[in-house]
C-alpha positions in Angstrom: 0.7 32.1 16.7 -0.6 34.6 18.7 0.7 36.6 22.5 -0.3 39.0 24.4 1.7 42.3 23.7 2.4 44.2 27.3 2.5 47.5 27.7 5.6 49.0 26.7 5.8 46.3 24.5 3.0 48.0 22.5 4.6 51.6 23.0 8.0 50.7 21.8 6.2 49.0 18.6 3.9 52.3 18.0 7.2 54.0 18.1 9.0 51.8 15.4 5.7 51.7 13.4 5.7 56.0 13.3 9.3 55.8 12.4 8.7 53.4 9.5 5.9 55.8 8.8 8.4 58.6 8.1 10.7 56.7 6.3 11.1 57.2 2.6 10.4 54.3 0.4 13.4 53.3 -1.8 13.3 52.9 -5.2 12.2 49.3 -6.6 11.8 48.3 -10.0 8.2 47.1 -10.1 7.4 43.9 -11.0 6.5 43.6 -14.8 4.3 40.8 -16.4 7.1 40.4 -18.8 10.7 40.3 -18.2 11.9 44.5 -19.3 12.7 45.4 -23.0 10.4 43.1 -24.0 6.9 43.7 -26.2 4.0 42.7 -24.4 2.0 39.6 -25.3 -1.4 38.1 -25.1 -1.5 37.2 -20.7 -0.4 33.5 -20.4 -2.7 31.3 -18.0 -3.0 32.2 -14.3 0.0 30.1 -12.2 0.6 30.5 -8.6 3.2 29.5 -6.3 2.6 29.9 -2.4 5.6 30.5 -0.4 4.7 29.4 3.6 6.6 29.4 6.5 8.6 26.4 6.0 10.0 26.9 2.3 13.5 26.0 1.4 15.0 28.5 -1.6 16.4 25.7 -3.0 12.9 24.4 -3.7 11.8 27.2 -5.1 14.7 27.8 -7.4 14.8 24.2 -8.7 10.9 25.0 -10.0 12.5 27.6 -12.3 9.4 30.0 -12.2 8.9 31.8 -15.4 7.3 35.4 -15.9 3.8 33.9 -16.3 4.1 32.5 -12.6 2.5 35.1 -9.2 4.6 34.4 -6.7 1.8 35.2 -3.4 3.4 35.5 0.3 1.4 36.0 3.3 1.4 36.9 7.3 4.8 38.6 7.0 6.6 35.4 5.2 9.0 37.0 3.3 12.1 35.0 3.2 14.0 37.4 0.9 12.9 40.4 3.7 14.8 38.4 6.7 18.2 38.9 8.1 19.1 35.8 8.3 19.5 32.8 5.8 17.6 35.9 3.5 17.1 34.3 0.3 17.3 36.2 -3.5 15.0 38.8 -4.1 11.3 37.7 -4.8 8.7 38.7 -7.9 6.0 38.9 -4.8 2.5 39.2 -7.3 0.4 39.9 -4.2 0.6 39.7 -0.8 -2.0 38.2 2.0 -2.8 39.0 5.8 -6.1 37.3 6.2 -6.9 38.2 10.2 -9.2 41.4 11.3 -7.0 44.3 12.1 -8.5 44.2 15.7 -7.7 40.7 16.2 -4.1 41.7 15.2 -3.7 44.8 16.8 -5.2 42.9 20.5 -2.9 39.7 19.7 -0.2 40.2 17.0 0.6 43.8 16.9 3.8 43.4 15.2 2.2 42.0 12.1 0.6 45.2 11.8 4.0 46.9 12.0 6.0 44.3 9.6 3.3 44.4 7.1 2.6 47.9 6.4 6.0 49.0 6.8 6.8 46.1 4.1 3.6 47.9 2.0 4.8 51.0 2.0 8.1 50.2 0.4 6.5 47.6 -2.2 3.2 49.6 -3.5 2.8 48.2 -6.4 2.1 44.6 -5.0 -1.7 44.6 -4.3 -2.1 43.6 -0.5 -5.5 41.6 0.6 -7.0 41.8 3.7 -10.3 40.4 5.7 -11.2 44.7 6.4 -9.6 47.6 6.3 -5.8 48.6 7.9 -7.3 52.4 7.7 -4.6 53.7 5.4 -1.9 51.8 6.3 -1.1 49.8 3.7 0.0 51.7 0.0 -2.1 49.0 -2.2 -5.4 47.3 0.5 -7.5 44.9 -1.7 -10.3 43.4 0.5 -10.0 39.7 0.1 -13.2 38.9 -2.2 -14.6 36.1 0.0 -18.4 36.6 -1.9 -16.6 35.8 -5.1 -14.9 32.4 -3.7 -18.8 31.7 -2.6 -20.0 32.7 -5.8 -17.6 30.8 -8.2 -17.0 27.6 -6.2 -20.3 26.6 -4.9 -21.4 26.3 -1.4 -18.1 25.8 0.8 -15.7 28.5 -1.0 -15.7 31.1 1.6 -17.4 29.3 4.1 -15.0 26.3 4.9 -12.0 27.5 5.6 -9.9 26.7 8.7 -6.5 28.6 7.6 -4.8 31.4 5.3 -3.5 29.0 2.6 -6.6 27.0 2.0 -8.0 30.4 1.3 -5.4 31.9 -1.0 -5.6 28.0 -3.2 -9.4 28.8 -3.3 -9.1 32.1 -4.6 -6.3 30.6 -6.9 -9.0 28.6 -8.4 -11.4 31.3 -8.4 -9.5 33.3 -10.3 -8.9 30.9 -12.9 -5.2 29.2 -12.5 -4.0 26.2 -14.3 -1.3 25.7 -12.4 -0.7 26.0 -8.4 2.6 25.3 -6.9 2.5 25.1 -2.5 6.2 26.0 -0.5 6.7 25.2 3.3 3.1 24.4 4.2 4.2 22.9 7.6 0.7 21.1 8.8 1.9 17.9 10.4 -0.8 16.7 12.8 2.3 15.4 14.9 3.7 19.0 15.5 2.2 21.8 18.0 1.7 25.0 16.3 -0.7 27.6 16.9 -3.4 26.0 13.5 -6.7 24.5 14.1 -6.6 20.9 13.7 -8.8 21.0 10.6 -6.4 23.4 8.7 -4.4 20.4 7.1 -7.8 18.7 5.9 -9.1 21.9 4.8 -6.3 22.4 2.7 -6.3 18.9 0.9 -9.9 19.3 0.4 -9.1 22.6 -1.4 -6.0 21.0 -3.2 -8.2 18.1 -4.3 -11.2 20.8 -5.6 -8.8 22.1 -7.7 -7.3 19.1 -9.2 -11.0 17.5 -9.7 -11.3 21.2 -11.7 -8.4 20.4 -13.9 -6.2 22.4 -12.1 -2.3 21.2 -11.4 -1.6 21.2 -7.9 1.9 20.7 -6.8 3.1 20.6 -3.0 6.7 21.2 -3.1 9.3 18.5 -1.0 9.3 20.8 1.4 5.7 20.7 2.3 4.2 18.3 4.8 1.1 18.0 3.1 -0.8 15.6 0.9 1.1 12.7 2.9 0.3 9.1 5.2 0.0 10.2 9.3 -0.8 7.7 10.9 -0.9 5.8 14.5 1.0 2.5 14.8 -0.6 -0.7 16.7 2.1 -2.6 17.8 3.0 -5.5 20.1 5.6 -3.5 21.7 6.5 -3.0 25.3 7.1 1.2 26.5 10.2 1.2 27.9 11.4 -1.9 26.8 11.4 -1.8 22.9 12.5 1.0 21.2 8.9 3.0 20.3 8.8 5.7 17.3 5.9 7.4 18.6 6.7 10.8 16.8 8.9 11.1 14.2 10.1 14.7 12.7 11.5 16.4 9.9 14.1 17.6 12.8 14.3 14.7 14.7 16.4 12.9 11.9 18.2 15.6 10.9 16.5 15.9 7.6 14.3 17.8 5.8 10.7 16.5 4.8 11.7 15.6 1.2 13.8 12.5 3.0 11.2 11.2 5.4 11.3 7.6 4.3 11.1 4.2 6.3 12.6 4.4 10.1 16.3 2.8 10.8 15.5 -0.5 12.2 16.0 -1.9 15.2 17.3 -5.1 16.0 16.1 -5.2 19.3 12.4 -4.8 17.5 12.6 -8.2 16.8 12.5 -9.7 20.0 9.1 -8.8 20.9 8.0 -12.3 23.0 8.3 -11.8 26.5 7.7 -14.4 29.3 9.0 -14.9 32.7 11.4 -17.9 33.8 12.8 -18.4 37.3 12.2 -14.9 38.3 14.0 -13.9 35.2 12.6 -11.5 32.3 13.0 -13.7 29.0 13.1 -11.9 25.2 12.2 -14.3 23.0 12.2 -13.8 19.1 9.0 -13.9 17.5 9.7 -17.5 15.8 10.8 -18.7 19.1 8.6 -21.8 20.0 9.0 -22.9 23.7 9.8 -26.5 24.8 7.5 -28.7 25.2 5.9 -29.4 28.6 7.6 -32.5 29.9 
């Protein structure tokens, strides 16, 4: 995820950074508990829907979240913030960067840049962070890792091994009923810059909170809470036609299709013997002669 930043790299971002500095936050109509014009009520249950790097808006509109849903983004995931394939504005409820500022400034400076510029036009959305960005964000919460520790026993805010496993922790410390997951992309089958854990951190996490009573929903667009696993076959490399990795992109689909593989008829012939210098493929009923 992360890269080394050279040196006028790094200057021209300091430059953009101080320019977004001076720039003058726009108006934005702030995100209300309640839809406006209407009275307030007694505060519904806690639900929270997580919006990764792999969500689809279609996804997210077909879930049809209400008023009484936070909608939490992290790392600079904003898909309604892109220029491209930018999807309808988002009710963000709070927002999540959960690496030390030095770690970002030596690796990833243009988080830094992304996020606080983002900050300083949305100050109203509370932004949590491992330690302090000095002033550069309009709302810094310090992500309460003690409280995760605290309300969820030995493991909450110790066994962690990514961002989203920690935001569905503090979900559940918090107290939601309800958590909805969007684009959570950790397919053991795909390089990416994750530990390996992060996926079985995260299921762990999902299944603490349903074994809490708390719904936990990972959207089609997640590659979570799925079957990976290695094949043993009696095929030949080369020869038969071998499925060793299979993608979302490498059938021209999105997750939510995966289903069984297009067979192959050659897959059926997987006997092979040699006969007067001659490679035979046999099918796997085939019973040779009998010696005479």
């Amino acid at each position: 995820m992360f890269g080394r930043r050279s040196k006028n790299d790094r200057a021209i971002e300091k430059q953009a950074f101080a320019a977004a500095q001076d720039r003058p936050s726009p108006p934005r109509e702030t995100a209300a508990p309640y839809p406006p014009g209407q009275p307030s009520r007694e505060k519904p249950p806690l639900r929270v829907a997580i919006i990764a790097g792999g969500a689809k808006e279609k996804y997210f509109l077909h879930a049809h979240y209400d008023y009484s849903w936070e909608i939490w983004g992290l790392n600079a995931i904003r898909p309604d913030n892109r220029p491209q394939n930018r999807w309808a504005p988002v009710r963000w409820a709070r927002m999540f960067n959960l690496h030390r500022f030095a770690h970002l400034n030596r690796d990833c400076y243009e988080y830094i840049i992304w996020d606080a510029d983002w900050s300083k036009n949305n100050p109203t959305v509370p932004f949590y962070v491992i330690d302090t960005w000095n002033g550069l964000l309009a709302n810094e919460h310090l992500f309460p890792r003690h409280q995760l520790h605290t309300v969820l026993g030995p493991r909450g805010g110790i066994y962690h091994a990514g961002s989203i496993d920690m935001m569905v922790a503090y979900a559940i410390a918090l107290g939601a009923v309800e958590i909805g997951l969007h684009g959570v992309g950790l397919a053991l089958d795909t390089p990416r810059g994750e530990p390996i854990s992060a996926r079985a951190c995260l299921e762990y996490w999902c299944g603490f909170a349903e074994g809490r009573g708390v719904k936990v929903k990972a959207m089609p667009d997640c590659d979570i809470l799925r079957q990976y696993h290695l094949v043993v076959s009696d095929t030949t490399y080369g020869y038969d036609d071998v499925k060793l990795v299979v993608e979302a992109r490498d059938l021209n689909k999105d997750a939510a299709t995966y289903g069984p593989l297009p067979r192959d008829d050659g897959m059926q012939f997987r006997n092979h013997r040699w006969q007067d210098g001659k490679l035979v493929v046999e099918p796997l009923d085939f019973k040779p002669p009998e010696a005479k």
